[in-house]
Structure formats: structure tokens, C-alpha cells
PDB file of N, H, CA, C and O in Angstrom:
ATOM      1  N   UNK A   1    -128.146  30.387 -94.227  1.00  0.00           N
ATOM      2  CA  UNK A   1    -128.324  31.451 -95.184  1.00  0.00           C
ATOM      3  C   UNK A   1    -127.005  32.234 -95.282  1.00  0.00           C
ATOM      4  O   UNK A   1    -126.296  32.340 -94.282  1.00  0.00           O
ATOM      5  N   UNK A   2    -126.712  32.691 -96.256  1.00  0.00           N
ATOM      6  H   UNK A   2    -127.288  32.605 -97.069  1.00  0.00           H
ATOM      7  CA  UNK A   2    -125.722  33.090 -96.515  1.00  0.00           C
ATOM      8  C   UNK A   2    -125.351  34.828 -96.322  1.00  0.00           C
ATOM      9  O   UNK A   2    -126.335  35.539 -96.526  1.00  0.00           O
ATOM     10  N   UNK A   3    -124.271  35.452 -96.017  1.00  0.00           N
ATOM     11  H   UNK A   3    -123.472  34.874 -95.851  1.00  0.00           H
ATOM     12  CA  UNK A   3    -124.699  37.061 -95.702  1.00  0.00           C
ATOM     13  C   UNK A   3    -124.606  37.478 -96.790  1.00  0.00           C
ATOM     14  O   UNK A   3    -125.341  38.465 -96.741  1.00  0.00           O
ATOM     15  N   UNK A   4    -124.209  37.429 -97.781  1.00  0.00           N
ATOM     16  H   UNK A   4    -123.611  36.627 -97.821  1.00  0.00           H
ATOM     17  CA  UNK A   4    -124.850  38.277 -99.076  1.00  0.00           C
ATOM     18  C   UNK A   4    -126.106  38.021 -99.231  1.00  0.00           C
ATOM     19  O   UNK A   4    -126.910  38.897 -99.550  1.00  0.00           O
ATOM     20  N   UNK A   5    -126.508  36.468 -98.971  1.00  0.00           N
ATOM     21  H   UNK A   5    -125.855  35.757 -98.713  1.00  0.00           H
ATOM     22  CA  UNK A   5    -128.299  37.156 -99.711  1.00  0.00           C
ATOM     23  C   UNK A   5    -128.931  37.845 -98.082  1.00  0.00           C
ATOM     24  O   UNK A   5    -129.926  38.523 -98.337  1.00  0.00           O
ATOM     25  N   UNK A   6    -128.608  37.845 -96.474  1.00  0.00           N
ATOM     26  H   UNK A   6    -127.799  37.294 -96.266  1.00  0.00           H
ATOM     27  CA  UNK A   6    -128.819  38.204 -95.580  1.00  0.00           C
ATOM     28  C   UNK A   6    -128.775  39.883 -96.288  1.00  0.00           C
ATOM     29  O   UNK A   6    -129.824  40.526 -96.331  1.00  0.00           O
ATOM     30  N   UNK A   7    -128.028  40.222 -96.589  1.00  0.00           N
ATOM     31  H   UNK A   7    -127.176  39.700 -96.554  1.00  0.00           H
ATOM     32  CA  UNK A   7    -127.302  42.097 -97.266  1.00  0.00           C
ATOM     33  C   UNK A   7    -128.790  42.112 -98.173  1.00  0.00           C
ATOM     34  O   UNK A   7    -129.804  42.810 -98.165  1.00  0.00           O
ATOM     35  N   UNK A   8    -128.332  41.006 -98.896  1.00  0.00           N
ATOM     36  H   UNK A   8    -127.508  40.439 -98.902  1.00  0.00           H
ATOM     37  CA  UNK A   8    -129.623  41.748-100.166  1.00  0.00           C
ATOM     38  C   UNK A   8    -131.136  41.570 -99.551  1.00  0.00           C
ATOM     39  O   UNK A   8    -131.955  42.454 -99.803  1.00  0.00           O
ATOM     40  N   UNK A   9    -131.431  40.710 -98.939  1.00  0.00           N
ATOM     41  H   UNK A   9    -130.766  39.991 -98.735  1.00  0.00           H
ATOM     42  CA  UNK A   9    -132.680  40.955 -98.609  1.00  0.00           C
ATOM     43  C   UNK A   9    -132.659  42.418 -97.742  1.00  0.00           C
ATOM     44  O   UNK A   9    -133.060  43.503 -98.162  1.00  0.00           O
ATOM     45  N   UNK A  10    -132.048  42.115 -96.354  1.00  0.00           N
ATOM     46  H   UNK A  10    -131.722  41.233 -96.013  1.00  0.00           H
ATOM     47  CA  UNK A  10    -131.741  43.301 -95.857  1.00  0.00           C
ATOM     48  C   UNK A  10    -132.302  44.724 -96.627  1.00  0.00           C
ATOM     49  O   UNK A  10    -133.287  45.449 -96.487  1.00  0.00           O
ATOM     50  N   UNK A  11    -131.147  44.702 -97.489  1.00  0.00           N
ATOM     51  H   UNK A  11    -130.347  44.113 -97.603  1.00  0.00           H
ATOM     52  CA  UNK A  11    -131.030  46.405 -98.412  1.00  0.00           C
ATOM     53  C   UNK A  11    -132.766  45.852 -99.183  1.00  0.00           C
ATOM     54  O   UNK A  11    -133.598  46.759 -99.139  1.00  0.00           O
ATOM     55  N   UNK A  12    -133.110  44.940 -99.619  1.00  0.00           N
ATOM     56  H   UNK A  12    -132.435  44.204 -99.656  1.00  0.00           H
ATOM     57  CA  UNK A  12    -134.361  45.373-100.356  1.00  0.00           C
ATOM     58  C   UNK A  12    -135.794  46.189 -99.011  1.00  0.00           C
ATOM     59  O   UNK A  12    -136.823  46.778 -99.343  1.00  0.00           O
ATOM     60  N   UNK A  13    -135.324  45.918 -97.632  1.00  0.00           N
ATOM     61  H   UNK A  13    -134.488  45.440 -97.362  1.00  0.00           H
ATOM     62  CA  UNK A  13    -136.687  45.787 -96.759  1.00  0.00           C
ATOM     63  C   UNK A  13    -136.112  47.102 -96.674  1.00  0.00           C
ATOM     64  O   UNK A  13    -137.180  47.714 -96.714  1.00  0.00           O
ATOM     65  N   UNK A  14    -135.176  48.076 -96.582  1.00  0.00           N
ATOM     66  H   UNK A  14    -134.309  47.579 -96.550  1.00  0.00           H
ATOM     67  CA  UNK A  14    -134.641  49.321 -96.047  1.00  0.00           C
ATOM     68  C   UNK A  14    -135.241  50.109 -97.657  1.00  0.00           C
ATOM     69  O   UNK A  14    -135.881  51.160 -97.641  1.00  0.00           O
ATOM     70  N   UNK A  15    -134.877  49.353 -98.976  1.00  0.00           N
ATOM     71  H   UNK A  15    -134.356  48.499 -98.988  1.00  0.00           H
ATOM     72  CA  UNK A  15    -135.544  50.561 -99.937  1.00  0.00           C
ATOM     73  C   UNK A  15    -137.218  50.460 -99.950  1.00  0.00           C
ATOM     74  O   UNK A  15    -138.082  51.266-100.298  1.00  0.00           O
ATOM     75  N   UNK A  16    -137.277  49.121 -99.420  1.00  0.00           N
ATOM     76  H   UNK A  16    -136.575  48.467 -99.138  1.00  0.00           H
ATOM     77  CA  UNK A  16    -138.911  49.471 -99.636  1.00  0.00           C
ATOM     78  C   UNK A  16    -139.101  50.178 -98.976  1.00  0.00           C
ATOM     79  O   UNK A  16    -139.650  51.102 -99.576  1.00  0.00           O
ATOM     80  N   UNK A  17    -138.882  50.611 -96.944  1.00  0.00           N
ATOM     81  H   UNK A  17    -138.436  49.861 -96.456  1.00  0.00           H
ATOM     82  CA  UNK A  17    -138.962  51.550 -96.097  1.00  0.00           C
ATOM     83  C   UNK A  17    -139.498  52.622 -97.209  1.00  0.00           C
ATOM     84  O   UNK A  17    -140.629  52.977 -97.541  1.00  0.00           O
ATOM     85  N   UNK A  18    -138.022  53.024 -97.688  1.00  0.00           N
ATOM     86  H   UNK A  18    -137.103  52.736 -97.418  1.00  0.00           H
ATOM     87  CA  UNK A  18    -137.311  54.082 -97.884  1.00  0.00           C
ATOM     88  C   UNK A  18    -138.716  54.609 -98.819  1.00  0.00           C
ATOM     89  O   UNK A  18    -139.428  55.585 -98.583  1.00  0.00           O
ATOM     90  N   UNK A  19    -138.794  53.970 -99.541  1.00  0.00           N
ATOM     91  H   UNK A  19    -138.215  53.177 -99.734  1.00  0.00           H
ATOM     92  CA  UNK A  19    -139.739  54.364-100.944  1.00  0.00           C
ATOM     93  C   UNK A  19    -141.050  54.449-100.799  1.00  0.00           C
ATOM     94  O   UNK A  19    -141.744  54.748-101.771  1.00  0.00           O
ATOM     95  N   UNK A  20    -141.669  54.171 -99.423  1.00  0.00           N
ATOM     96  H   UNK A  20    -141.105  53.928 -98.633  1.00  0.00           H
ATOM     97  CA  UNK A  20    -142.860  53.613 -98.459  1.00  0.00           C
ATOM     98  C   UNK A  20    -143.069  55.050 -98.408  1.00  0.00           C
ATOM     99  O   UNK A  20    -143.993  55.704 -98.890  1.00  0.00           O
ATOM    100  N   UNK A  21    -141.556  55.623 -97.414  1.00  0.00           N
ATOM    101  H   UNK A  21    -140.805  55.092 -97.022  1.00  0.00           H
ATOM    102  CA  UNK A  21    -141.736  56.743 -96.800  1.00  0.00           C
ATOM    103  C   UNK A  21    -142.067  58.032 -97.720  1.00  0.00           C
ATOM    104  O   UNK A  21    -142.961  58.840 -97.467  1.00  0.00           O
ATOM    105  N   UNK A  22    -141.169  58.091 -98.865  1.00  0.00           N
ATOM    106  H   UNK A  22    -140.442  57.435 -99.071  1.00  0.00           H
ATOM    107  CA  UNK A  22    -140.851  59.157 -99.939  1.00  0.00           C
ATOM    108  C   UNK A  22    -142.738  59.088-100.403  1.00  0.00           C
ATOM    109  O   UNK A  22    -143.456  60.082-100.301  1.00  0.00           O
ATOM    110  N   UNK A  23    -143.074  58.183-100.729  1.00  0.00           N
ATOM    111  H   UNK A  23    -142.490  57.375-100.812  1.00  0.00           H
ATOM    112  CA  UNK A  23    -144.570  58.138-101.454  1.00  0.00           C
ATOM    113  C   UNK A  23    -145.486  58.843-100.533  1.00  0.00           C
ATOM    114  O   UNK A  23    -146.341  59.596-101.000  1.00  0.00           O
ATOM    115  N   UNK A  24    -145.346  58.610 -98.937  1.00  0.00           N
ATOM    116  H   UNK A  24    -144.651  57.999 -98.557  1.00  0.00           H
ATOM    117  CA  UNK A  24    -146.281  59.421 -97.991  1.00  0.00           C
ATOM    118  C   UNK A  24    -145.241  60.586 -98.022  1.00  0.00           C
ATOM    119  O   UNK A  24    -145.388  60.860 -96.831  1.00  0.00           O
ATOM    120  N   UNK A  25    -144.404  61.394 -98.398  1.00  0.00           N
ATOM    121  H   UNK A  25    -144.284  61.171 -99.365  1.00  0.00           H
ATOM    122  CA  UNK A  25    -143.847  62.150 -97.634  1.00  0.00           C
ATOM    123  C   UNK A  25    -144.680  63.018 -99.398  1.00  0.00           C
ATOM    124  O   UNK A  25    -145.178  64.129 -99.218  1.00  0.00           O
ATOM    125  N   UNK A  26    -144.719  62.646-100.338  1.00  0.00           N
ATOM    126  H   UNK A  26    -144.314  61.744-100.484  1.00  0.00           H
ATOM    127  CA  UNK A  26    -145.001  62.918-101.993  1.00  0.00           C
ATOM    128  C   UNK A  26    -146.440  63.451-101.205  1.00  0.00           C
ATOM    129  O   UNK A  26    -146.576  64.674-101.153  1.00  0.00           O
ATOM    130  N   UNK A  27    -147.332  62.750-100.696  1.00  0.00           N
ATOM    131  H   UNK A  27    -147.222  61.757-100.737  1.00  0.00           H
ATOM    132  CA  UNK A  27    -148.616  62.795-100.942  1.00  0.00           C
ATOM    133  C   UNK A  27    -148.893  63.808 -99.721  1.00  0.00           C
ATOM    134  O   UNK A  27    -149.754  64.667 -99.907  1.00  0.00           O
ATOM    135  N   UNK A  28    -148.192  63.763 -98.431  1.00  0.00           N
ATOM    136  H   UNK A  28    -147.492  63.065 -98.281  1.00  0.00           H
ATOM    137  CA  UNK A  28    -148.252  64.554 -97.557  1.00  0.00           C
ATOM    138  C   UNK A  28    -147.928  66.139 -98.392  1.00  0.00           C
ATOM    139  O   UNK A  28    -148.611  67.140 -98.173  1.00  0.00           O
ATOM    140  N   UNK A  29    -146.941  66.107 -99.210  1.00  0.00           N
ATOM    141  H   UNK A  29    -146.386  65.294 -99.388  1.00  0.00           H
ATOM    142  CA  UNK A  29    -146.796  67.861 -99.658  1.00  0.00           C
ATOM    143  C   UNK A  29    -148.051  68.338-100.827  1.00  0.00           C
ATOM    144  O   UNK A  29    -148.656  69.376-101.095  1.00  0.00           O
ATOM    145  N   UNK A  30    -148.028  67.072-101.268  1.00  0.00           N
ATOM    146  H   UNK A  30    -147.536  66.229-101.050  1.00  0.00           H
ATOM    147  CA  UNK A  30    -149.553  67.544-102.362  1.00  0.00           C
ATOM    148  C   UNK A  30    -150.831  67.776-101.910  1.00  0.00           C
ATOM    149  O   UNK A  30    -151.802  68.183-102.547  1.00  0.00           O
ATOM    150  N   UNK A  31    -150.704  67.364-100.304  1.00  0.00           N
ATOM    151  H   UNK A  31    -149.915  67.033 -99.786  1.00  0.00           H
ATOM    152  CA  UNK A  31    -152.440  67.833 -99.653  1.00  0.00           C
ATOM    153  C   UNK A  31    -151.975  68.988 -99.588  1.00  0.00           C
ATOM    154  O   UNK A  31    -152.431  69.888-100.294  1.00  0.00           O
ATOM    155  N   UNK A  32    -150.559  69.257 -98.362  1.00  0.00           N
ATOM    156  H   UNK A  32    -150.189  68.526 -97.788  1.00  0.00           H
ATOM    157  CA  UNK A  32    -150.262  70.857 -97.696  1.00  0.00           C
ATOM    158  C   UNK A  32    -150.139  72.145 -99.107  1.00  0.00           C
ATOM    159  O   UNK A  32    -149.962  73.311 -98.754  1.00  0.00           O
ATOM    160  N   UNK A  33    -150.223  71.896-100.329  1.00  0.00           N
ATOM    161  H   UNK A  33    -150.367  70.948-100.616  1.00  0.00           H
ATOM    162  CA  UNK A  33    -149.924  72.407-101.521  1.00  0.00           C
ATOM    163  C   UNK A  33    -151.962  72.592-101.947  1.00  0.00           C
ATOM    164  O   UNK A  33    -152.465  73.616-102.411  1.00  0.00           O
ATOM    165  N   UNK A  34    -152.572  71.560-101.676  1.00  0.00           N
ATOM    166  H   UNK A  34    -152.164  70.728-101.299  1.00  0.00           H
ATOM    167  CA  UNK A  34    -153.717  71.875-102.100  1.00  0.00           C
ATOM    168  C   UNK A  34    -154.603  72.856-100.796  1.00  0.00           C
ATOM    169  O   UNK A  34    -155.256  73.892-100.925  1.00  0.00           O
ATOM    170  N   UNK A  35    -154.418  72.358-100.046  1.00  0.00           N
ATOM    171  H   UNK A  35    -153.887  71.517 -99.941  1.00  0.00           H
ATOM    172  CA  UNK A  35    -154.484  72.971 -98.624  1.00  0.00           C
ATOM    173  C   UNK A  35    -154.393  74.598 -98.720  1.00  0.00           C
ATOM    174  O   UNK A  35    -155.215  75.433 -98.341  1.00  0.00           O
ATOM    175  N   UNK A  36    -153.164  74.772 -99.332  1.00  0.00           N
ATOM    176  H   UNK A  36    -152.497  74.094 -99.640  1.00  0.00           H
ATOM    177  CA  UNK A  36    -152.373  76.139 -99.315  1.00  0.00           C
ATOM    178  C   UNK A  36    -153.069  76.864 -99.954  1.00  0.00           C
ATOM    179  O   UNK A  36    -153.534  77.920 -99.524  1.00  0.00           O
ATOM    180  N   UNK A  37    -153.269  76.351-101.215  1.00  0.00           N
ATOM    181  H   UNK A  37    -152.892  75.494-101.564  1.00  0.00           H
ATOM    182  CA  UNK A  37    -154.096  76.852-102.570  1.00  0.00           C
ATOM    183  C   UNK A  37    -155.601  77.536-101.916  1.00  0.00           C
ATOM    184  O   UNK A  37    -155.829  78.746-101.919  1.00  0.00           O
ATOM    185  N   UNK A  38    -156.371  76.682-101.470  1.00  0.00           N
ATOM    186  H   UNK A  38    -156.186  75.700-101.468  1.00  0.00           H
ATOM    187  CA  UNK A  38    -157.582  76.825-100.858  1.00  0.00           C
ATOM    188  C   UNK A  38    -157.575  77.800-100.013  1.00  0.00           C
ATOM    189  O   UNK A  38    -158.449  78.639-100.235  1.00  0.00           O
ATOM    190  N   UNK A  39    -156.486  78.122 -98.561  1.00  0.00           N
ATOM    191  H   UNK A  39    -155.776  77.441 -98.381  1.00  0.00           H
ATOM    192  CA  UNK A  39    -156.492  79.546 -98.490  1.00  0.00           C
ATOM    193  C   UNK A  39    -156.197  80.543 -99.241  1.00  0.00           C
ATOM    194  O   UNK A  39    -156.893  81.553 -99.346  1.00  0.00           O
ATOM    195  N   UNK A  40    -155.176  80.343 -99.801  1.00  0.00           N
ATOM    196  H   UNK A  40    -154.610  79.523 -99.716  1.00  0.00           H
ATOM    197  CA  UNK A  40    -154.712  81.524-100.724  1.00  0.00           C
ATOM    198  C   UNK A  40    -156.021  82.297-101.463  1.00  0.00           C
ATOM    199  O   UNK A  40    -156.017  83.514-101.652  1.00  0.00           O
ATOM    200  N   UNK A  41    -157.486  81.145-101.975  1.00  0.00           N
ATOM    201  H   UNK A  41    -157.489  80.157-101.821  1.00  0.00           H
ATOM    202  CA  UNK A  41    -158.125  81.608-102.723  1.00  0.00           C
ATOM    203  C   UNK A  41    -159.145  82.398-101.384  1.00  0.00           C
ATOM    204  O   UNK A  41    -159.472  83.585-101.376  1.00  0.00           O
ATOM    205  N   UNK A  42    -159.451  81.507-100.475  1.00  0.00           N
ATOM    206  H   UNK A  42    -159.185  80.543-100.481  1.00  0.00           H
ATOM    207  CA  UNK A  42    -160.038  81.839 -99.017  1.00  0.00           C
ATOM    208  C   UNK A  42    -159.761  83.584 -99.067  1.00  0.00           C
ATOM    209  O   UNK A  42    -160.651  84.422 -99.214  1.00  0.00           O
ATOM    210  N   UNK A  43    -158.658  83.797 -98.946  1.00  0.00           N
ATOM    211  H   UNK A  43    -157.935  83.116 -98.826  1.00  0.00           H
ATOM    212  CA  UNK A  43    -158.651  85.107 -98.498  1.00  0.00           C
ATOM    213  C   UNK A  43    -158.255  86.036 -99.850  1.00  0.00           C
ATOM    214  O   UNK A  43    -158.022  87.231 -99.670  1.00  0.00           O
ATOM    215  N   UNK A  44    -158.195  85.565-100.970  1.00  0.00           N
ATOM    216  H   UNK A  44    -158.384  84.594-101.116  1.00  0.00           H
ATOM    217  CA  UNK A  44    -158.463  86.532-102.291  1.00  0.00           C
ATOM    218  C   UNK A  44    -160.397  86.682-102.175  1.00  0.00           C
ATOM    219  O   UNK A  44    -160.973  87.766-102.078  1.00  0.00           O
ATOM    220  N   UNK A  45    -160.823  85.854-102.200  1.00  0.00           N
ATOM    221  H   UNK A  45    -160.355  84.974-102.278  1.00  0.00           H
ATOM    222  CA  UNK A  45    -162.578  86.276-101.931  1.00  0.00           C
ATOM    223  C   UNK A  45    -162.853  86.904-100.582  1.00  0.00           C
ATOM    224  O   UNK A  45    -163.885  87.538-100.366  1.00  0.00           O
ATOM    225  N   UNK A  46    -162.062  86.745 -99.831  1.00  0.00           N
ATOM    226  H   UNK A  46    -161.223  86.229-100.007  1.00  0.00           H
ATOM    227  CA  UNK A  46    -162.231  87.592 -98.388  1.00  0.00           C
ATOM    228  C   UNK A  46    -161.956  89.141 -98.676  1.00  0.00           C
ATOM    229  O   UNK A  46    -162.568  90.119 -98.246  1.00  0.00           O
ATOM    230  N   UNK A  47    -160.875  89.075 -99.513  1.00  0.00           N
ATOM    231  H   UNK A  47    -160.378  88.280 -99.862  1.00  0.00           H
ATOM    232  CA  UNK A  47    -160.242  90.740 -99.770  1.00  0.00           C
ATOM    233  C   UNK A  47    -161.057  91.350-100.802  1.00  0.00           C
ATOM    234  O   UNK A  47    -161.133  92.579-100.827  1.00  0.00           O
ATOM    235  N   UNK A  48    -161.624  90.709-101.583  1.00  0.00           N
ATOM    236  H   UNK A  48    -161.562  89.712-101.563  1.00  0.00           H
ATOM    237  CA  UNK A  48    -162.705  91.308-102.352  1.00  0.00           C
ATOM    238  C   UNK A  48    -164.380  91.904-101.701  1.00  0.00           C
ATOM    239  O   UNK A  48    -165.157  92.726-102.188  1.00  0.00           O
ATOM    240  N   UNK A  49    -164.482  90.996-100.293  1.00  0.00           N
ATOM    241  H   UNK A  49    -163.851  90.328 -99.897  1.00  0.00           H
ATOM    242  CA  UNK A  49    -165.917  91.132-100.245  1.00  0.00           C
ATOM    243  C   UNK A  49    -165.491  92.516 -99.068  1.00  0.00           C
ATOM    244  O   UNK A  49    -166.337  93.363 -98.779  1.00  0.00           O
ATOM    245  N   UNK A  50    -164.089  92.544 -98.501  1.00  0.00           N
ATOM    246  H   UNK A  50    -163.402  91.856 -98.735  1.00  0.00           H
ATOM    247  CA  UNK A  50    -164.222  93.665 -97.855  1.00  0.00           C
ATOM    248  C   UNK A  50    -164.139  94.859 -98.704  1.00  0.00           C
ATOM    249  O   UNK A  50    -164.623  95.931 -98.342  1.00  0.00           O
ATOM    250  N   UNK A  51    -163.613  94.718 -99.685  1.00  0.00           N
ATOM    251  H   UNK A  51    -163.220  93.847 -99.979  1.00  0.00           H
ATOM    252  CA  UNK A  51    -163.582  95.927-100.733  1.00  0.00           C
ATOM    253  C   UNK A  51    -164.762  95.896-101.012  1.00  0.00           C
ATOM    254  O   UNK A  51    -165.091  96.942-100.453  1.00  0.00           O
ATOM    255  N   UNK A  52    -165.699  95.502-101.456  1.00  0.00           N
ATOM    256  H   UNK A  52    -165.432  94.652-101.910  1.00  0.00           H
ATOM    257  CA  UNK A  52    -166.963  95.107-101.072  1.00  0.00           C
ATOM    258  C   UNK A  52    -167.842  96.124-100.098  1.00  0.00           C
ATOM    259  O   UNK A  52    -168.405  97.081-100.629  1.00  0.00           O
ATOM    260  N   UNK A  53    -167.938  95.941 -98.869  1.00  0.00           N
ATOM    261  H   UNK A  53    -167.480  95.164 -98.437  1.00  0.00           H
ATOM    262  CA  UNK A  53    -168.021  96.147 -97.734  1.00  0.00           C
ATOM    263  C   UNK A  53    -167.484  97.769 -97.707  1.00  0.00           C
ATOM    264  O   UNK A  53    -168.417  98.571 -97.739  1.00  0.00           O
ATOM    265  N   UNK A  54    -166.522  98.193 -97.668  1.00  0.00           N
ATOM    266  H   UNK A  54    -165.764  97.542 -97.642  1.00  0.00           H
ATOM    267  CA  UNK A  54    -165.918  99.032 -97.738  1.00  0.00           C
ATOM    268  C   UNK A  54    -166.574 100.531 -98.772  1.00  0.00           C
ATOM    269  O   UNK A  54    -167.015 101.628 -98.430  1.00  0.00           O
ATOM    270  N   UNK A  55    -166.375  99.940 -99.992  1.00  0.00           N
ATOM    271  H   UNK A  55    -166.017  99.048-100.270  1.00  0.00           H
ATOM    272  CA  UNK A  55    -166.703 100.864-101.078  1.00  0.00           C
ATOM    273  C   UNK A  55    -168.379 100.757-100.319  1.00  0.00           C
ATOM    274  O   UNK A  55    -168.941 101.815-100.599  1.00  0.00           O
ATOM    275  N   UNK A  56    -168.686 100.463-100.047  1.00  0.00           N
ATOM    276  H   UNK A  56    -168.229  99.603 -99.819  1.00  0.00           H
ATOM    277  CA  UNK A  56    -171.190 100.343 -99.081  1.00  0.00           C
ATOM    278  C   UNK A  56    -170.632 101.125 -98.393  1.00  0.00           C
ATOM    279  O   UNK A  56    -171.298 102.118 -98.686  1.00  0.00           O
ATOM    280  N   UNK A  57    -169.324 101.753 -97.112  1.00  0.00           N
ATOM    281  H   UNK A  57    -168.783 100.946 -96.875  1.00  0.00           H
ATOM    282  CA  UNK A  57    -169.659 101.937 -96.440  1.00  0.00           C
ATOM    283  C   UNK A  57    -169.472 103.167 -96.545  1.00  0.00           C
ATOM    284  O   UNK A  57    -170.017 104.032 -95.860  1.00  0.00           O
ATOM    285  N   UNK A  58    -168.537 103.362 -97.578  1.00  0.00           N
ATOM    286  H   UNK A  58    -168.094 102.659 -98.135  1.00  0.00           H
ATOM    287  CA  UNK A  58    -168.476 104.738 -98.152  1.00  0.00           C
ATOM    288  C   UNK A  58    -168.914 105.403 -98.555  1.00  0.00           C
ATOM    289  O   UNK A  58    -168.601 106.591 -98.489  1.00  0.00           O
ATOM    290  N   UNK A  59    -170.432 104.639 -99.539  1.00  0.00           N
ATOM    291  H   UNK A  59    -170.687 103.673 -99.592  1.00  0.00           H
ATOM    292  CA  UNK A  59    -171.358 105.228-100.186  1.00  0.00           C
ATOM    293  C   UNK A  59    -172.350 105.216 -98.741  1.00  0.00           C
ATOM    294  O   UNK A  59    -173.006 106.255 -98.670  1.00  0.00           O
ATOM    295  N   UNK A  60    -172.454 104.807 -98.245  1.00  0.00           N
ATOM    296  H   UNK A  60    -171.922 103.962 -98.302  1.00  0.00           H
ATOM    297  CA  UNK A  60    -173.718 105.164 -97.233  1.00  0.00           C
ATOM    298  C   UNK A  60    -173.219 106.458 -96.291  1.00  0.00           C
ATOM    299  O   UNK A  60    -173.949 107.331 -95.822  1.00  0.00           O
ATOM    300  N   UNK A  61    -171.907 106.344 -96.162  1.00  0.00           N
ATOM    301  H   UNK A  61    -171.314 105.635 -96.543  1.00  0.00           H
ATOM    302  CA  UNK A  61    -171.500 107.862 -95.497  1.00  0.00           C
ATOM    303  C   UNK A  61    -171.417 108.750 -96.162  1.00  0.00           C
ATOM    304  O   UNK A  61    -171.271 109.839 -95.607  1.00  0.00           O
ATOM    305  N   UNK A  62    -171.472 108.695 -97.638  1.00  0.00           N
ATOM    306  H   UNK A  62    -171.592 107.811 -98.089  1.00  0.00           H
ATOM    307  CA  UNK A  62    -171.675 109.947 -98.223  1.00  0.00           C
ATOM    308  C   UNK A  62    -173.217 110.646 -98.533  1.00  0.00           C
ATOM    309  O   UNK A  62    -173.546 111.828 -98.628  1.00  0.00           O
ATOM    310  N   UNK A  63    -174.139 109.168 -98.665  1.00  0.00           N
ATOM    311  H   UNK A  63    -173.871 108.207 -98.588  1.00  0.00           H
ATOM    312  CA  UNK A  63    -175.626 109.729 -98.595  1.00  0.00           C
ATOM    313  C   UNK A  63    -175.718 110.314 -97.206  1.00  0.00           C
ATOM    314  O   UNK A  63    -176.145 111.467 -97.156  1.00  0.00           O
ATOM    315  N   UNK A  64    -175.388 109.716 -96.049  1.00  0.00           N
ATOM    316  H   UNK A  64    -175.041 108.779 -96.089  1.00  0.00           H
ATOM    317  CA  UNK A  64    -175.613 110.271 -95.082  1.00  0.00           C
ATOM    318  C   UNK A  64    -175.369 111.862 -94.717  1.00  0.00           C
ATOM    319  O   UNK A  64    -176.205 112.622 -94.227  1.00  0.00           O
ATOM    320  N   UNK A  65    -174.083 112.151 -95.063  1.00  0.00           N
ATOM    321  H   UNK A  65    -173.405 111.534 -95.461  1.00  0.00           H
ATOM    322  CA  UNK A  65    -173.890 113.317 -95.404  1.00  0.00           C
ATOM    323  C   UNK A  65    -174.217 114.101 -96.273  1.00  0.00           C
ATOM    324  O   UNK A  65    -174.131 115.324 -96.165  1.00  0.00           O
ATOM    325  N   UNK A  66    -174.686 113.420 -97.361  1.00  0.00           N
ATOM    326  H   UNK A  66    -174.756 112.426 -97.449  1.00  0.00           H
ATOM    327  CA  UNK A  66    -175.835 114.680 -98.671  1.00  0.00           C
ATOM    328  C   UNK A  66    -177.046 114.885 -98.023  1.00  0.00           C
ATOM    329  O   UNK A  66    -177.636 115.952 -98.190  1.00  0.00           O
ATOM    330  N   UNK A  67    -177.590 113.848 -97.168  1.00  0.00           N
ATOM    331  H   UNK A  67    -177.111 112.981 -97.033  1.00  0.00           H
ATOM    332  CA  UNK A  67    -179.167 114.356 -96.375  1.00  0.00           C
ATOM    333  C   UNK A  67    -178.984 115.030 -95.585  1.00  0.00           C
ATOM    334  O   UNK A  67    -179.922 115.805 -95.394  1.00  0.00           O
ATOM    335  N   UNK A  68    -177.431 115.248 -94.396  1.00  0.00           N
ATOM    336  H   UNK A  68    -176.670 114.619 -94.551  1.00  0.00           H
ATOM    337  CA  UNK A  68    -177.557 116.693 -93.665  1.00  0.00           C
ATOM    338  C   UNK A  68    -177.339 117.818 -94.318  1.00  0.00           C
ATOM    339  O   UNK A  68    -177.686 118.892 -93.826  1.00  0.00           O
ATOM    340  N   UNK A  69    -176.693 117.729 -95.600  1.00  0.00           N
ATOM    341  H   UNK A  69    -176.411 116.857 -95.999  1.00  0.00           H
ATOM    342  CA  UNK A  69    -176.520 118.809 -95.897  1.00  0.00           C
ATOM    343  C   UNK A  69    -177.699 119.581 -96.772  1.00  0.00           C
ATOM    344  O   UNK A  69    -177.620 120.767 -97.093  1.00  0.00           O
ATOM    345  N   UNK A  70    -179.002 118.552 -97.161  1.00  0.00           N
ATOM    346  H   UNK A  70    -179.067 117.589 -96.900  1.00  0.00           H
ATOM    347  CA  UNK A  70    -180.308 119.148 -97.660  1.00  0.00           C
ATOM    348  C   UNK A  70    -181.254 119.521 -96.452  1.00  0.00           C
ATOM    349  O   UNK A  70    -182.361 120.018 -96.665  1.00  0.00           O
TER     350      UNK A  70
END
């Protein structure tokens, strides 16, 4: 066999590697990107239900305090 086609096969098994890798490395950032997304929304509905939570607890301390004061 000759070393040029030894080179070219060679260089074709290193871009397939190469292009193997880039496609998992593509699909690995598009989970951590969907991933990301899903908290991001995780804790926008988290920050709402304590505002939520919050504004109840305010109103129950203020009834509480209109019944001592009747």
C-alpha cells in the first residue's frame, strides 16, 4: 500500500473522529441549553408562588391584627 493512500485513509478515520466528536459535543450543548431553560422556568414559577405565599402572609397578618384591634 502506498503512503499517500496510507495519509488519506488515515486523515479520513481522524475527520470522521473529529466530526463523531463535534455531533456529540452539538447535542451535548443542546440538552445543557434545554436543561438550562427548564430551570430558568423552575424558578420563574418558584418566584411567583412565593410572591404568592408572601402577599397570604401579609394579608393574614393584617386580619390578624384588625381582630385585635376590634
Amino acid at each position: 500500500m502506498k503512503i499517500r493512500t496510507k495519509l488519506i485513509g488515515d486523515f479520513a478515520i481522524v475527520a470522521l473522529i473529529g466530526s463523531f466528536l463535534g455531533m456529540v459535543g452539538l447535542y451535548s450543548n443542546n440538552q445543557l441549553t434545554n436543561k438550562a431553560e427548564e430551570i430558568i422556568t423552575i424558578t420563574e414559577i418558584e418566584a411567583r408562588i412565593l410572591g404568592i405565599l408572601n402577599s397570604h402572609y401579609n394579608w393574614r397578618q393584617s386580619l390578624m391584627e384588625t381582630m385585635k384591634l376590634t
